[in-house]
Residue frames as a rotation matrix with the C-alpha (Angstrom) as fourth column:
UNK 1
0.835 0.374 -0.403 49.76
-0.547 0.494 -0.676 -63.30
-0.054 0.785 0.617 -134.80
UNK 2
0.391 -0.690 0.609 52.16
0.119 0.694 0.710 -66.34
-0.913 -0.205 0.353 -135.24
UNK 3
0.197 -0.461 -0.865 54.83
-0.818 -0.564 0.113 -65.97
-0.540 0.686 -0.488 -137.67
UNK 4
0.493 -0.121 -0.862 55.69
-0.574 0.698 -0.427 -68.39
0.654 0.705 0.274 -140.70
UNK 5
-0.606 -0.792 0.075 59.03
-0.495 0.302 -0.815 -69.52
0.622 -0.531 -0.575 -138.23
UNK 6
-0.884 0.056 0.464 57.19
-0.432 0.282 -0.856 -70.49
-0.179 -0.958 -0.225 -135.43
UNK 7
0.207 0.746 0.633 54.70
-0.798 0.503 -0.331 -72.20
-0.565 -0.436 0.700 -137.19
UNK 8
0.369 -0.391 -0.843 57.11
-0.342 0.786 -0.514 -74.32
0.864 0.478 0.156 -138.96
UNK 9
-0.761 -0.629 0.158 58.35
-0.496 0.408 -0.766 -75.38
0.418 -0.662 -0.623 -135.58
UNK 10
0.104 0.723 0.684 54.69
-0.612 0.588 -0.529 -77.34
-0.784 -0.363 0.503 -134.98
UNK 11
0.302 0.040 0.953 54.77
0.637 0.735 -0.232 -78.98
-0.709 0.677 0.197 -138.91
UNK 12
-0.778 -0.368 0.510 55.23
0.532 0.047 0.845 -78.33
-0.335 0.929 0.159 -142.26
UNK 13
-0.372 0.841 0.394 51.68
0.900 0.223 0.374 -78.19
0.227 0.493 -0.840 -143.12
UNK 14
-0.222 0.329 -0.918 50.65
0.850 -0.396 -0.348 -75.21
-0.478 -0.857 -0.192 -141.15
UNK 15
-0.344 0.087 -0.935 51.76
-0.100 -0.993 -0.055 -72.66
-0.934 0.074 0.350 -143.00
UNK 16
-0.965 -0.093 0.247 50.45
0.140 0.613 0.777 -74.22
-0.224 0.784 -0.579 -145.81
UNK 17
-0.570 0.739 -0.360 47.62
0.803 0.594 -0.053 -73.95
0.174 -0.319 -0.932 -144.52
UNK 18
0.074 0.263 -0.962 47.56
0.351 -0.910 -0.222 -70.36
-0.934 -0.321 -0.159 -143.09
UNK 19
-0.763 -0.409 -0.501 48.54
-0.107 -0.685 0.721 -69.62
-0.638 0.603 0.479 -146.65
UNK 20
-0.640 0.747 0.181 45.44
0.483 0.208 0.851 -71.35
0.598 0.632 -0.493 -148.35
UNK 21
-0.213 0.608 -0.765 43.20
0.770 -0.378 -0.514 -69.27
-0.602 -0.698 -0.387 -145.63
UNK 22
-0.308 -0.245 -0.919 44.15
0.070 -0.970 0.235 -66.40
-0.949 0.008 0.316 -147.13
UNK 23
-0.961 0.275 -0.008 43.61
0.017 0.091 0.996 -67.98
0.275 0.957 -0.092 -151.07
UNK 24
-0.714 0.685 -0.147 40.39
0.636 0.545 -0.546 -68.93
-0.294 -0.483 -0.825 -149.55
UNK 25
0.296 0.772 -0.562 39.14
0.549 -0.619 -0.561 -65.84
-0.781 -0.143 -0.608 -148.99
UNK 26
-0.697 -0.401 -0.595 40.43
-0.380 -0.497 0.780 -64.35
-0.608 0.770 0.194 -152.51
UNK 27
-0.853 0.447 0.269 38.24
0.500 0.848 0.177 -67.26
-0.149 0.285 -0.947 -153.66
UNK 28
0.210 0.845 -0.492 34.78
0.902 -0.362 -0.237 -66.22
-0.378 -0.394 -0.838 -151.42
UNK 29
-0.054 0.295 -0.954 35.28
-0.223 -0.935 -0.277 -62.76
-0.973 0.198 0.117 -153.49
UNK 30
-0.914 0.327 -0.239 35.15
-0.130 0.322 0.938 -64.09
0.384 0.888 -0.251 -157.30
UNK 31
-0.412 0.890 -0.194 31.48
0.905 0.376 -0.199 -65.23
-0.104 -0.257 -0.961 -155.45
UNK 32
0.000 0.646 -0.764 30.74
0.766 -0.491 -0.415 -62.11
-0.643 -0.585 -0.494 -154.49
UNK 33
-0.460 0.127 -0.879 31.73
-0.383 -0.921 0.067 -59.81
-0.801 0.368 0.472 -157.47
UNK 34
-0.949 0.302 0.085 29.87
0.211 0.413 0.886 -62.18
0.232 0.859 -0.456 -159.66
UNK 35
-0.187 0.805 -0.563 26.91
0.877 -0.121 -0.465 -61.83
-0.443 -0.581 -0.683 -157.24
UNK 36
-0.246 -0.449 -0.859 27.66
0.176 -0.892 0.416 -57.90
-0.953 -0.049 0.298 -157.54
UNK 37
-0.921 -0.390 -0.023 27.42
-0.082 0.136 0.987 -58.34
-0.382 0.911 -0.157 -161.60
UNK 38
-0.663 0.734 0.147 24.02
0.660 0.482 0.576 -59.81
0.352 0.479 -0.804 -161.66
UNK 39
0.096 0.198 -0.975 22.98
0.675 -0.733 -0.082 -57.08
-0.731 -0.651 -0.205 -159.41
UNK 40
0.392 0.433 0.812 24.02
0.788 -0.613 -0.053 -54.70
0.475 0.660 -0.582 -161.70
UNK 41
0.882 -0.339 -0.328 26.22
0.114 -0.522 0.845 -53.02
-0.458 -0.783 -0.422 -159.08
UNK 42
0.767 -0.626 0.145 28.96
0.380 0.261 -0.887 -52.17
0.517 0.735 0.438 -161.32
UNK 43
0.574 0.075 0.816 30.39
-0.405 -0.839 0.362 -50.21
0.712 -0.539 -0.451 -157.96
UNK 44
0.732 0.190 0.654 30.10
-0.650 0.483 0.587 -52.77
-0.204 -0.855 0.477 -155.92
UNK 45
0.784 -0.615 0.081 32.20
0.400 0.402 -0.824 -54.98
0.474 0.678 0.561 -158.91
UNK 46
0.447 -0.725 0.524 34.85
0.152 -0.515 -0.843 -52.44
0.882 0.456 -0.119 -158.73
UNK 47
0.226 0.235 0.946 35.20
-0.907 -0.305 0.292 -52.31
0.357 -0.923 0.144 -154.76
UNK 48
0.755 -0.199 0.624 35.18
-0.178 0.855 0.488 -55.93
-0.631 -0.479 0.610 -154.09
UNK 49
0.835 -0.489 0.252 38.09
0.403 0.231 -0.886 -56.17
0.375 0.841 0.390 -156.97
UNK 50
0.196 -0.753 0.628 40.31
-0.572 -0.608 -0.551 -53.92
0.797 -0.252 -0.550 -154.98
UNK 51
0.373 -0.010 0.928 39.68
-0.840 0.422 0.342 -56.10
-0.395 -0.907 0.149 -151.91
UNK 52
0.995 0.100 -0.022 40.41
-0.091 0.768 -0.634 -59.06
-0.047 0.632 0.773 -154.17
UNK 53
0.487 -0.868 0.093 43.87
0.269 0.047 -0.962 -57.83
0.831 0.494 0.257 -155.17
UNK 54
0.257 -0.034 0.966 44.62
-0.888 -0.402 0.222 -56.63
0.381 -0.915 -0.134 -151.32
UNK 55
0.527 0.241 0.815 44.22
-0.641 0.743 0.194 -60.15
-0.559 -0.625 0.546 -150.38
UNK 56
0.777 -0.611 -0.154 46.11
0.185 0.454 -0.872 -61.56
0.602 0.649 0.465 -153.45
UNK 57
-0.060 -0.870 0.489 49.17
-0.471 -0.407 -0.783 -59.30
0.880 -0.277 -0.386 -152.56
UNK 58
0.183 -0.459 0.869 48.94
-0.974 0.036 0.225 -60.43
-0.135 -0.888 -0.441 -148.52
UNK 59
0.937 0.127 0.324 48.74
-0.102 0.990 -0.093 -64.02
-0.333 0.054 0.941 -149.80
UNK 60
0.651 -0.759 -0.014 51.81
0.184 0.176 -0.967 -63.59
0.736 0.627 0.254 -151.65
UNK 61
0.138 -0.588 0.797 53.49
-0.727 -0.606 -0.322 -62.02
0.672 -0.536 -0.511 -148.69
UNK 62
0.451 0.016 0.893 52.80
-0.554 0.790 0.265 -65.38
-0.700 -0.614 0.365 -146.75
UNK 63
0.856 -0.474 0.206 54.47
0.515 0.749 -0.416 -67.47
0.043 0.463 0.885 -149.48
UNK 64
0.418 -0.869 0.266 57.38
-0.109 -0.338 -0.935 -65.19
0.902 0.362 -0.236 -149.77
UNK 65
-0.064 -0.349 0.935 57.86
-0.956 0.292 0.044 -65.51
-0.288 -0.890 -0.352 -145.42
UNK 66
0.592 -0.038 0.805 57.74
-0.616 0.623 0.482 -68.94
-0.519 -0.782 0.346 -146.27
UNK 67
0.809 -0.556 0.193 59.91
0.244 0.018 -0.970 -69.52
0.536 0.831 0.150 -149.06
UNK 68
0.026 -0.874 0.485 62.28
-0.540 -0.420 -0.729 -67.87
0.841 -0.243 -0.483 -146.69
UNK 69
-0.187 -0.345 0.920 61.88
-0.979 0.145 -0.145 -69.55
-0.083 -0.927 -0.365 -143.53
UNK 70
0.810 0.579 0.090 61.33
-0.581 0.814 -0.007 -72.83
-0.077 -0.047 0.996 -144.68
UNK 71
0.392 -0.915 0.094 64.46
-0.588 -0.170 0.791 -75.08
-0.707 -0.366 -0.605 -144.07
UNK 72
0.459 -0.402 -0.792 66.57
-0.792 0.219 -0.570 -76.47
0.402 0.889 -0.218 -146.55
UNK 73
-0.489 -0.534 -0.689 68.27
-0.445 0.833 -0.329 -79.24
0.750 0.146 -0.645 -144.62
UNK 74
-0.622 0.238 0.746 66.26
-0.687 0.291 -0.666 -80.15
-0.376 -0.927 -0.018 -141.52
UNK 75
-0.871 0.487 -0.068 64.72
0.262 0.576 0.774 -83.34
0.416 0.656 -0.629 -142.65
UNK 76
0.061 0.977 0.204 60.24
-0.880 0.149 -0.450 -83.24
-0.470 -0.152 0.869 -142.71
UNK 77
0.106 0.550 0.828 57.67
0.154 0.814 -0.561 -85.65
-0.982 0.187 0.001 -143.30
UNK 78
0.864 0.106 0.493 57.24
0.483 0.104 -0.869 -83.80
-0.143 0.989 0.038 -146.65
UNK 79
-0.459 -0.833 0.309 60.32
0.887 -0.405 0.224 -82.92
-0.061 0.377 0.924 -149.06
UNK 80
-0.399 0.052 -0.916 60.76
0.248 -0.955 -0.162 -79.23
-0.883 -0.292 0.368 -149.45
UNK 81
-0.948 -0.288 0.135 60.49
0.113 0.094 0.989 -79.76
-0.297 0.953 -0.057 -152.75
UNK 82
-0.516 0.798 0.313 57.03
0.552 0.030 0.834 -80.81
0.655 0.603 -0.455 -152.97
UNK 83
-0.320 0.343 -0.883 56.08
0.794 -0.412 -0.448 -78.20
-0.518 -0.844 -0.141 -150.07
UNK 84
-0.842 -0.265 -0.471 57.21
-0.025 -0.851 0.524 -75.36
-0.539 0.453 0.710 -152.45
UNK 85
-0.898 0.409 0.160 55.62
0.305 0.317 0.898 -77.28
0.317 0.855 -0.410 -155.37
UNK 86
-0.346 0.892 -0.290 52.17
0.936 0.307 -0.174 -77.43
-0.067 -0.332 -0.941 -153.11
UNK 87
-0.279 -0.372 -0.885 52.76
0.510 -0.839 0.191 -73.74
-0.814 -0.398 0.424 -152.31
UNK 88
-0.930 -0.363 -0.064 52.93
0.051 -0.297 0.953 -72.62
-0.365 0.883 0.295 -156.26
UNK 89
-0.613 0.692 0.381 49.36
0.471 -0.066 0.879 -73.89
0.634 0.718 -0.286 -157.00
UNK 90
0.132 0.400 -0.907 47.70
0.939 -0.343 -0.014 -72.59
-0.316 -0.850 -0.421 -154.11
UNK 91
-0.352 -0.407 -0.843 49.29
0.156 -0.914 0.376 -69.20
-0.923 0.001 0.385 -154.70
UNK 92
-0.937 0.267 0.224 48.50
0.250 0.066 0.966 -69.69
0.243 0.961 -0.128 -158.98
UNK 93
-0.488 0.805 -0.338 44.88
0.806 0.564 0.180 -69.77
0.335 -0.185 -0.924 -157.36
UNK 94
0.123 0.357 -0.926 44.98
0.419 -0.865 -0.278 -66.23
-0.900 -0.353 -0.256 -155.74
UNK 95
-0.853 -0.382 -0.356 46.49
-0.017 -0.662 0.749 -64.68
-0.522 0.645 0.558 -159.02
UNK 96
-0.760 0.439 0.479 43.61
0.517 -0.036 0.855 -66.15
0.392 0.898 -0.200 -161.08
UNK 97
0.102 0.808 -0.580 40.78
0.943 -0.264 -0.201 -64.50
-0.316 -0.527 -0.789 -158.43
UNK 98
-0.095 -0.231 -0.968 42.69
-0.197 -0.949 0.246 -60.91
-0.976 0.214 0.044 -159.12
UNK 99
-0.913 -0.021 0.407 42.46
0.399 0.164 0.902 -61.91
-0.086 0.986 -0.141 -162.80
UNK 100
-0.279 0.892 -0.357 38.99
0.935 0.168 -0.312 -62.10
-0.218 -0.421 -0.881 -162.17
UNK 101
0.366 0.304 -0.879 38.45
0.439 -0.890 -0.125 -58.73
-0.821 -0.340 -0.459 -160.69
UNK 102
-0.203 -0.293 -0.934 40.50
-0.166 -0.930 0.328 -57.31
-0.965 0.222 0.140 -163.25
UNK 103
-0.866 0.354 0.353 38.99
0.413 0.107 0.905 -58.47
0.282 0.929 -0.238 -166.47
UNK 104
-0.204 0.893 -0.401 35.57
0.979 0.174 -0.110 -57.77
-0.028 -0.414 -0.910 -164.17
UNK 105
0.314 -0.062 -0.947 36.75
0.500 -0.838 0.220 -54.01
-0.807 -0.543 -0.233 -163.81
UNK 106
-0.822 -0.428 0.375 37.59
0.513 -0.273 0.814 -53.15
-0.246 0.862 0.444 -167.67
UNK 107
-0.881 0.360 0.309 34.32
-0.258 -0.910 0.325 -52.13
0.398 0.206 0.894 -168.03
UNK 108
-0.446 0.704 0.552 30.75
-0.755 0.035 -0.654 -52.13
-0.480 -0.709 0.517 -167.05
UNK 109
-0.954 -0.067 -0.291 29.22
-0.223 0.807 0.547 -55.47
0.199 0.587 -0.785 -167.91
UNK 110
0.506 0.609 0.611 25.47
-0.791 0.610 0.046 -57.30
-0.345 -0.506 0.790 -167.45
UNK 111
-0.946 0.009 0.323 24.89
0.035 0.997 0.073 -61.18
-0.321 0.081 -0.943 -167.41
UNK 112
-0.308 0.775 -0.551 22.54
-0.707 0.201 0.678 -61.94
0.636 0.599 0.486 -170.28
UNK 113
0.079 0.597 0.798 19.79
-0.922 0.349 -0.169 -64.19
-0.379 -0.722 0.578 -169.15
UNK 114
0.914 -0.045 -0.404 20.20
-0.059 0.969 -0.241 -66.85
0.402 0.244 0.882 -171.72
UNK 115
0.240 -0.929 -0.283 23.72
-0.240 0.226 -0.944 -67.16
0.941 0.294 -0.169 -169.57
UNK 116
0.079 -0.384 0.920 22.91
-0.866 -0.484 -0.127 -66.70
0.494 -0.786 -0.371 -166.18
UNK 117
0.853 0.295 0.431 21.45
-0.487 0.746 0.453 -70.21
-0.188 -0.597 0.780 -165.13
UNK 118
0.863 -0.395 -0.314 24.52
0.262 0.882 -0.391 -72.20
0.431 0.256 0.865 -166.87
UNK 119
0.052 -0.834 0.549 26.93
-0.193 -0.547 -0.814 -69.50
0.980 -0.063 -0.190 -165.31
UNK 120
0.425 0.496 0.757 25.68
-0.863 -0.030 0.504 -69.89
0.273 -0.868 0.416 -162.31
UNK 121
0.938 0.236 -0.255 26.36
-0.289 0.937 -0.195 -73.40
0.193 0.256 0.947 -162.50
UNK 122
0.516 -0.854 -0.064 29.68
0.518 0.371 -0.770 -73.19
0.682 0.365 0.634 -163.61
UNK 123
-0.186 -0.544 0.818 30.95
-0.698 -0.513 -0.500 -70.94
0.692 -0.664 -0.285 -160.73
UNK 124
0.493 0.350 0.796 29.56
-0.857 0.039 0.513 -72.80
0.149 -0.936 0.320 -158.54
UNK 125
0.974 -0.199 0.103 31.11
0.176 0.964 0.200 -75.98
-0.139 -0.177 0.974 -159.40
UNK 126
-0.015 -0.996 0.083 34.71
0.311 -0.084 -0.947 -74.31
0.950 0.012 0.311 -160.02
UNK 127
-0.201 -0.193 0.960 33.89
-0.838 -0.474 -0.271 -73.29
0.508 -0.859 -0.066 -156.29
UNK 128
0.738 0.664 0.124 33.16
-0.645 0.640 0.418 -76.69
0.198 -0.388 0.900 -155.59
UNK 129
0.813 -0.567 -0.129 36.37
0.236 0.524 -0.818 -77.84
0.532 0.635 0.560 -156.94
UNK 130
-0.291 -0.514 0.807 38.34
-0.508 -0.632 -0.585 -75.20
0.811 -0.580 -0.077 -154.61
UNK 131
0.240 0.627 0.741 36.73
-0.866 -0.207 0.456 -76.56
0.439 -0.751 0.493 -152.13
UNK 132
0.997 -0.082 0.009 37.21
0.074 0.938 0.338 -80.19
-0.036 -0.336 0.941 -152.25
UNK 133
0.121 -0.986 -0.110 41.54
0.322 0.144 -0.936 -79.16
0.939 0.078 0.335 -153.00
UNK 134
-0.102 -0.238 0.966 40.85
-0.493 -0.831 -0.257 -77.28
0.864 -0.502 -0.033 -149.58
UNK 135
0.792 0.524 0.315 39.30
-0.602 0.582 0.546 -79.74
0.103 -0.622 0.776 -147.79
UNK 136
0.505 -0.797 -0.331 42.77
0.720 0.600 -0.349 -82.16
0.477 -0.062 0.877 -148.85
UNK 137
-0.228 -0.973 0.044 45.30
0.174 -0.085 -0.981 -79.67
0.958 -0.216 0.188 -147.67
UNK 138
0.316 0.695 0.646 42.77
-0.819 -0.144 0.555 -78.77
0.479 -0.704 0.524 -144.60
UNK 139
0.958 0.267 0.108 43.81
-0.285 0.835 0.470 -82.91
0.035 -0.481 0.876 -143.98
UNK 140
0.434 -0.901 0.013 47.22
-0.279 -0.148 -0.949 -82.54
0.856 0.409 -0.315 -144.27
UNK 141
-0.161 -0.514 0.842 47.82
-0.696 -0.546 -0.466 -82.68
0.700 -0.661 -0.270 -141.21
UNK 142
0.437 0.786 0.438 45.91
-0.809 0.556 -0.191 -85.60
-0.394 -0.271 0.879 -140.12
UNK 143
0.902 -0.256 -0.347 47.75
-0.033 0.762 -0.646 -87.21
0.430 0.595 0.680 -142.98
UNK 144
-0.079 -0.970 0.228 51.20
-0.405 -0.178 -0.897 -86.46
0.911 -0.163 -0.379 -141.12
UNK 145
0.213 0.373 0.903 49.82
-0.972 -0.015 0.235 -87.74
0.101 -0.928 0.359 -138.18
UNK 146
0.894 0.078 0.440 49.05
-0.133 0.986 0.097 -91.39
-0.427 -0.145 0.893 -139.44
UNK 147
-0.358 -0.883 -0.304 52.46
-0.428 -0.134 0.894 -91.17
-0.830 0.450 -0.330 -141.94
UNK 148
-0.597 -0.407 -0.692 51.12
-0.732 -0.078 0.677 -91.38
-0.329 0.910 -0.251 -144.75
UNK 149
-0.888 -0.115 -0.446 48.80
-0.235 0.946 0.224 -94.14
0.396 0.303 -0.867 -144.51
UNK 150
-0.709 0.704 -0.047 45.73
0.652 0.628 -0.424 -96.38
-0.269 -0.332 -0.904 -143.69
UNK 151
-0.068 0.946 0.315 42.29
0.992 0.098 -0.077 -95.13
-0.104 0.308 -0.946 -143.86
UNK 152
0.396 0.369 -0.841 42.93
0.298 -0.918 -0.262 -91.45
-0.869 -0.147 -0.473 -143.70
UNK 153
-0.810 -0.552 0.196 45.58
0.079 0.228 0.970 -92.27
-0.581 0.802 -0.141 -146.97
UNK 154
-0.674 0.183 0.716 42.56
0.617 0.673 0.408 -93.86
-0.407 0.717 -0.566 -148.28
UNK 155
0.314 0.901 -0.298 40.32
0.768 -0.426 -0.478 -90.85
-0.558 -0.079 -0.826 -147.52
UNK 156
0.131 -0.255 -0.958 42.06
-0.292 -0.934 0.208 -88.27
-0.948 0.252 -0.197 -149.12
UNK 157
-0.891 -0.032 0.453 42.60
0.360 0.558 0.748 -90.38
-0.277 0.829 -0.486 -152.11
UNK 158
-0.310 0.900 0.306 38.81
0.914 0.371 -0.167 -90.39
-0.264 0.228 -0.937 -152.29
UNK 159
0.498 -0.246 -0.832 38.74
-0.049 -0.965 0.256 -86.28
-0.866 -0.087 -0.493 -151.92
UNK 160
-0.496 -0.814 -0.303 41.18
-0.357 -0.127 0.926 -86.33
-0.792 0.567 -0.227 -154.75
UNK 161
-0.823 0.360 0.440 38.67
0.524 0.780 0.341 -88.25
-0.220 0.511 -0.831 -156.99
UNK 162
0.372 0.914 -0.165 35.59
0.839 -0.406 -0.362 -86.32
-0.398 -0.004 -0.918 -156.13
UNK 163
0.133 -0.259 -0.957 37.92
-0.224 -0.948 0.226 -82.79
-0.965 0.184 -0.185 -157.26
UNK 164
-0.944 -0.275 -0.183 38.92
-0.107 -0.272 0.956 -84.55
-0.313 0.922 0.228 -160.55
UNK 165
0.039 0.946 0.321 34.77
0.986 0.016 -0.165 -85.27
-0.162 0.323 -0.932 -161.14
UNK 166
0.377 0.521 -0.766 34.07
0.633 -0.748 -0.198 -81.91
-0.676 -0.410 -0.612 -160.37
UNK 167
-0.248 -0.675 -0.695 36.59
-0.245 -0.651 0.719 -80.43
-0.937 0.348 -0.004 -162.61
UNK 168
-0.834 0.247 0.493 35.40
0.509 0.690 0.515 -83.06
-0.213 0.680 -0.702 -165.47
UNK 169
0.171 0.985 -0.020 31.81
0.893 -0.164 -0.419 -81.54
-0.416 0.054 -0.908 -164.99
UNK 170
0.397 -0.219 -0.891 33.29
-0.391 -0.919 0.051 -77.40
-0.830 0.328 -0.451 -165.56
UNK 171
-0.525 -0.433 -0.733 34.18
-0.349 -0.676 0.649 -78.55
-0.776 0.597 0.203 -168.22
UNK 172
-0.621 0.679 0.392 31.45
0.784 0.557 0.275 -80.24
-0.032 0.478 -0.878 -169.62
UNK 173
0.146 0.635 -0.759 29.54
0.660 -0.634 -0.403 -76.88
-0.737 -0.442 -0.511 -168.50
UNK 174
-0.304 -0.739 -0.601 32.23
0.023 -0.636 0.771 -74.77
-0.952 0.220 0.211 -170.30
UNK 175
-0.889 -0.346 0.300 31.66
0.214 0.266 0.940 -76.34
-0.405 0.900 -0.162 -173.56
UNK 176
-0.251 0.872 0.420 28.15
0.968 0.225 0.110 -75.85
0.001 0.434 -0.901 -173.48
UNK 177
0.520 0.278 -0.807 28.28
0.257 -0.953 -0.163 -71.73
-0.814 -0.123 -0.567 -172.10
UNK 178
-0.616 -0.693 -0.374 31.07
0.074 -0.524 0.849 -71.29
-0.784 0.496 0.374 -175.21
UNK 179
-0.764 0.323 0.559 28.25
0.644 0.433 0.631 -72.81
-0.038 0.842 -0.539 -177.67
UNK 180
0.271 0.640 -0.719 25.91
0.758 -0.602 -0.250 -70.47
-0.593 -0.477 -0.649 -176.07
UNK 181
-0.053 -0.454 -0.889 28.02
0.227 -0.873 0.432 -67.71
-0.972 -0.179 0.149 -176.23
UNK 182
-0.837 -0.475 -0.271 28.52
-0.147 -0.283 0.948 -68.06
-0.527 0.833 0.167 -180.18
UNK 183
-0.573 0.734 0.365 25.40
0.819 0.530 0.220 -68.82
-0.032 0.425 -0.905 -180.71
UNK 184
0.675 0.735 0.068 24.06
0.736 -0.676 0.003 -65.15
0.048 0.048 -0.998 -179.29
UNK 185
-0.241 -0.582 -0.777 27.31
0.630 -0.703 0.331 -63.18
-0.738 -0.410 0.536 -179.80
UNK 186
-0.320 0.343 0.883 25.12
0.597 -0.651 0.469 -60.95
0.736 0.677 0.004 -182.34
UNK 187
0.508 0.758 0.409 23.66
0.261 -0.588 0.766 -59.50
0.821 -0.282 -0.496 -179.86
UNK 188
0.688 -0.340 -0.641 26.74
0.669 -0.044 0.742 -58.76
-0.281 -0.939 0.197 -177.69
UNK 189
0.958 -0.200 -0.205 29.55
-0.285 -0.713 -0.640 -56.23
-0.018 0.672 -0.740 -178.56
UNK 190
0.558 -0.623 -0.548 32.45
-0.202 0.539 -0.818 -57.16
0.805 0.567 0.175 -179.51
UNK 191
-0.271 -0.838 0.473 34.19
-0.532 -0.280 -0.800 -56.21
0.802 -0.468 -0.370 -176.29
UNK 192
0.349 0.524 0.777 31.55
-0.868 0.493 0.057 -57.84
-0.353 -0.694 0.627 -173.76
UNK 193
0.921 0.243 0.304 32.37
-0.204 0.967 -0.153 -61.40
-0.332 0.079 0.940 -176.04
UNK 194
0.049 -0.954 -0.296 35.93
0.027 0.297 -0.954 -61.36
0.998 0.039 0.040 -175.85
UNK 195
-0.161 -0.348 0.924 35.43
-0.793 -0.511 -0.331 -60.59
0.588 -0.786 -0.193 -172.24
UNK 196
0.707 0.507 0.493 32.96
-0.629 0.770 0.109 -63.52
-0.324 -0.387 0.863 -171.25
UNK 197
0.441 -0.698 -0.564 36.03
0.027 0.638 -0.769 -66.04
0.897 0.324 0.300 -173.39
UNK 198
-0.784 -0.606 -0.133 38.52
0.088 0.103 -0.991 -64.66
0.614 -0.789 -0.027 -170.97
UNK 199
-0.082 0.268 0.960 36.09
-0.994 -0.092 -0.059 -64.70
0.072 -0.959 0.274 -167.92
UNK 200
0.802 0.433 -0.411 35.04
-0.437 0.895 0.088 -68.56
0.406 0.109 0.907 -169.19
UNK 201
0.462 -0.886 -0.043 38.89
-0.206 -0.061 -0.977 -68.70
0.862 0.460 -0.211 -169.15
UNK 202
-0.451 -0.307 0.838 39.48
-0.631 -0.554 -0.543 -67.23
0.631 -0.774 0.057 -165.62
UNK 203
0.160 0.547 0.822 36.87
-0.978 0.198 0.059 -68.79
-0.131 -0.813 0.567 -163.71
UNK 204
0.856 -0.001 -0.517 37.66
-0.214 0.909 -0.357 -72.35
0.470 0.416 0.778 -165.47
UNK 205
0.034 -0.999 0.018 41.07
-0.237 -0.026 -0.971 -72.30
0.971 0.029 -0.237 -164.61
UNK 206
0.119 -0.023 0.993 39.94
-0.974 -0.198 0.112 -72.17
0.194 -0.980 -0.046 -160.42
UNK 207
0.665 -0.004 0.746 38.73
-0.398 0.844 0.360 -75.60
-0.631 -0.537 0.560 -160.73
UNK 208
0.747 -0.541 -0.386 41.86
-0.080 0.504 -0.860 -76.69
0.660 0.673 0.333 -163.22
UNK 209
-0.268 -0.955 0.127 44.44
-0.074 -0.111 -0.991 -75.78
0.961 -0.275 -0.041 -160.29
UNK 210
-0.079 -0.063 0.995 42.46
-0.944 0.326 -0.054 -76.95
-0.321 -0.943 -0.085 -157.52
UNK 211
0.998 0.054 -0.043 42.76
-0.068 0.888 -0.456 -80.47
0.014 0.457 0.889 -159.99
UNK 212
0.232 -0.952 -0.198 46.53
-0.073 0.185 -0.980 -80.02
0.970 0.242 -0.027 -160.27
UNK 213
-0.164 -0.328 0.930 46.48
-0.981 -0.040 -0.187 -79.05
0.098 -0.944 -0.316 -156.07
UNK 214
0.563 0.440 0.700 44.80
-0.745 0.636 0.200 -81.97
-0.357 -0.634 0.686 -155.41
UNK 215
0.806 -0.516 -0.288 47.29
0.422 0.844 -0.331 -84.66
0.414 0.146 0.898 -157.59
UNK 216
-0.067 -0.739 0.670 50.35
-0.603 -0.505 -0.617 -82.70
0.795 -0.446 -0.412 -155.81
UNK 217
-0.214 0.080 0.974 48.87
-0.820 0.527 -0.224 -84.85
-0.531 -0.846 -0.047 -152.72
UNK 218
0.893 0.449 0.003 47.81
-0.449 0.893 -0.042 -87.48
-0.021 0.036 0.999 -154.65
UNK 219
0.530 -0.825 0.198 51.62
-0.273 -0.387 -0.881 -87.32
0.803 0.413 -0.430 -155.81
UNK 220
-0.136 -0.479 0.867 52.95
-0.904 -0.299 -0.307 -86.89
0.406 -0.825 -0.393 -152.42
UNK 221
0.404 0.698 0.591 50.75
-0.885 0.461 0.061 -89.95
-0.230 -0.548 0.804 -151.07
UNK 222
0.938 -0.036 -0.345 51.98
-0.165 0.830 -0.533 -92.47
0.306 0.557 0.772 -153.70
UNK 223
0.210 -0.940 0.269 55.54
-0.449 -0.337 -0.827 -91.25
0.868 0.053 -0.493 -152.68
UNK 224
-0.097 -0.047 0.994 54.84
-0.946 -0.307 -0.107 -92.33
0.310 -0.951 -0.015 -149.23
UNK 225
0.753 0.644 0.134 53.82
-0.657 0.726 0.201 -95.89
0.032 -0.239 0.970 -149.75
């Protein structure tokens, strides 16, 4: 396996990159222990939560190797500064997945039905949101290629646009699962509807900080013109 060092000696971006792999898949489990949930697999929940926080902890272990090997005076394309900076939300992103798992793992939970279709929803589009901030640092490289500029400038720009929509929508979703929520929290216990807040919380947040990843490049871009 290449090491942080030697893949700062191809770009910047790389490990950047190898480090959002790793959020990635912290991500592609919040899918699966929600999956797990509706199932009724309260096992399965508790299992894929441990794998969750496994994968947090090596993610972190790739930002700390690069925090350390990343150079302080050799000049890059990007300042260190806003490497770090990139680096922070990315990493903010694994913590909230272990959140996840561990609000998921207080106790056994179901997913009422008058919640599942809008929940549904709303993961999916905070996984949409991850997606499109992944898809920008994924182009990072590309964007060092051209320096900063012309049509691949213009494309990531666009990418940046489509993540703040997407983020705009969760929370248009949000507002409607909270009205929900208070509308049938008779029939929940007290502990299940403080839990669903902070899960609304947790899972909301994915596609707030792949909105903040994505102006970091937008950020970076403007810097460049």
């Amino acid at each position: 396996m290449r090491t942080i060092s030697k893949l700062f000696g191809q770009s910047p971006i790389v490990p950047l990159q190898a480090h959002m792999d790793k959020v990635t898949q912290c991500v592609e489990k919040v899918k699966q222990m929600f999956e797990a949930l509706r199932q009724g697999d309260q096992a399965a929940v508790e299992k894929l939560a441990e794998e969750t926080s496994a994968l947090e902890y090596e993610a972190d272990q790739i930002k700390h190797d690069i925090q350390s090997h990343l150079p302080k005076r050799l000049f890059m394309a990007i300042d260190r500064s806003r490497i770090l900076d990139i680096l922070a939300v990315q990493d903010n992103i694994a913590d909230k997945a272990e959140n996840i798992g561990v609000l998921m793992t207080l106790k056994a939970m179901t997913l009422p039905d008058w919640l599942a279709g809008d929940f549904n929803t709303f993961l999916n589009k905070n996984i949409e949101a991850f997606e499109g901030a992944r898809g920008i640092i994924n182009q990072l490289d590309e964007l060092l290629e051209t320096g900063f500029g012309g049509g691949e400038a213009e494309r990531v720009l666009r990418m940046v646009e489509e993540v703040a929509h997407t983020e705009h929508e969760v929370d248009v979703i949000q507002r409607q699962m909270l009205k929900s929520l208070f509308a049938n929290e008779e029939g929940l216990s007290t502990g299940d509807f403080f839990l669903w807040t902070k899960l609304f919380k947790q899972v909301g947040d994915l596609s707030n900080l792949a909105e903040r990843l994505a102006n970091r490049v937008r950020r970076t871009l403007e810097l460049k013109k």
